[in-house]
C-alpha positions as CSV (number, residue, x, y, z in Angstrom):
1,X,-14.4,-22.1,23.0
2,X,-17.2,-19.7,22.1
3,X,-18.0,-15.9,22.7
4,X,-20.8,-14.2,22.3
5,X,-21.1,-10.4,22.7
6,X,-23.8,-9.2,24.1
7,X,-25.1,-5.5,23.0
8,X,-27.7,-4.2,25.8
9,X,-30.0,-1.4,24.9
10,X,-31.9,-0.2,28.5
11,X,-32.9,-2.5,30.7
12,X,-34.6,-1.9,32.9
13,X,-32.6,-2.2,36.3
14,X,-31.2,0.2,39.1
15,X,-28.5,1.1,37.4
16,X,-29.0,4.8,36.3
17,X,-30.3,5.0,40.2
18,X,-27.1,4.3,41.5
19,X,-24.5,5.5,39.2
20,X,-22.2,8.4,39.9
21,X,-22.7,11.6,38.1
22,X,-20.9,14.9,38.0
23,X,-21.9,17.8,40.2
24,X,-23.5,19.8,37.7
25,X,-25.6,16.7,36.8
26,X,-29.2,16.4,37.9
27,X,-28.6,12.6,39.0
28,X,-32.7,12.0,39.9
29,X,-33.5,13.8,36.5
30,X,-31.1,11.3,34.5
31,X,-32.4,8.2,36.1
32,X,-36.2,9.3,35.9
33,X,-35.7,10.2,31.7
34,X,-33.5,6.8,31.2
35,X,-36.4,4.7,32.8
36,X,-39.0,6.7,30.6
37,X,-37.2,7.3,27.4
38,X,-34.9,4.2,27.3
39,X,-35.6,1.2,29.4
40,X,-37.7,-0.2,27.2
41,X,-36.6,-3.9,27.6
42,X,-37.1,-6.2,31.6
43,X,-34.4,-7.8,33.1
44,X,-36.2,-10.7,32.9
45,X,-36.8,-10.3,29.2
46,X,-32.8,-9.2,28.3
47,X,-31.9,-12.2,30.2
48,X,-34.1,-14.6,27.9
49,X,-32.7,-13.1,24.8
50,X,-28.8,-13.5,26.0
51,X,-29.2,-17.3,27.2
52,X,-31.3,-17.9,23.8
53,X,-28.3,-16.1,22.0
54,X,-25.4,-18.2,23.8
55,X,-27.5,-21.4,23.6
56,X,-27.7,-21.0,19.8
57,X,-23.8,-19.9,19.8
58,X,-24.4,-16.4,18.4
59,X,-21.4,-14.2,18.0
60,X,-23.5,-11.3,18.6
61,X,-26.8,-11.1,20.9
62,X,-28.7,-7.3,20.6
63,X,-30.8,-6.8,23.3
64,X,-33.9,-4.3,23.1
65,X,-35.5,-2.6,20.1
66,X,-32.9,0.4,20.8
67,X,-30.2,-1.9,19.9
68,X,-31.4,-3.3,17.0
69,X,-31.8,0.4,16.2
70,X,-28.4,1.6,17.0
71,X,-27.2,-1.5,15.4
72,X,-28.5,-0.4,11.9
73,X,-27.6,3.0,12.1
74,X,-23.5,2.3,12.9
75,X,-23.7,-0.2,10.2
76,X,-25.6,2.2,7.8
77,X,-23.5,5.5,8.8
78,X,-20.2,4.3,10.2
79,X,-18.4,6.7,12.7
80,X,-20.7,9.6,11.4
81,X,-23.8,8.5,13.3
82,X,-21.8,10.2,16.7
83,X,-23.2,13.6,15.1
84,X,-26.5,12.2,15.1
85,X,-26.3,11.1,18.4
86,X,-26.5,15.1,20.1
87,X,-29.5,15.8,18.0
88,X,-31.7,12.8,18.7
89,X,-30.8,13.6,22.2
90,X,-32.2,17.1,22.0
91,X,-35.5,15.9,20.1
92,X,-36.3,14.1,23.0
93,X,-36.8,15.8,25.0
């Protein structure tokens, strides 16, 4: 048996648009920056790269430039890219 684990970055799909948020959230204004800022990759596209990843047994299949990007950084920083993670945040907005 094979597995291969599939790391999405944003898709983009209606997922922000119906996800719960906390009162205090802005749940239009979190939807509206992930489709602009971070849903960078098609369904259509993401599902290309996962069957291409499975068909070639991959253990691990990154989908979108952002995960290729997060990728590197975990592997480069470790657990200290989570302080990073607040300050990219802020830069863009």
């Amino acid at each position: 048996m094979e597995v291969t684990c599939v790391v999405p970055g944003g898709v983009r799909t209606s997922i922000a648009r119906t996800a719960g948020h906390a009162v205090s959230v802005d749940g239009d204004e979190v939807a509206r920056s992930f489709e602009e800022r971070i849903a960078r990759t098609g369904p259509d596209e993401a599902a290309r790269v996962i069957l291409r990843g499975v068909e070639r047994g991959k253990a691990r299949v990154l989908v979108g430039p952002d995960a290729r990007v997060v990728d590197v950084v975990t592997r480069m920083l470790g657990p200290a890219y989570q302080r990073l993670l607040p300050a990219a945040t802020r830069l863009q907005k």
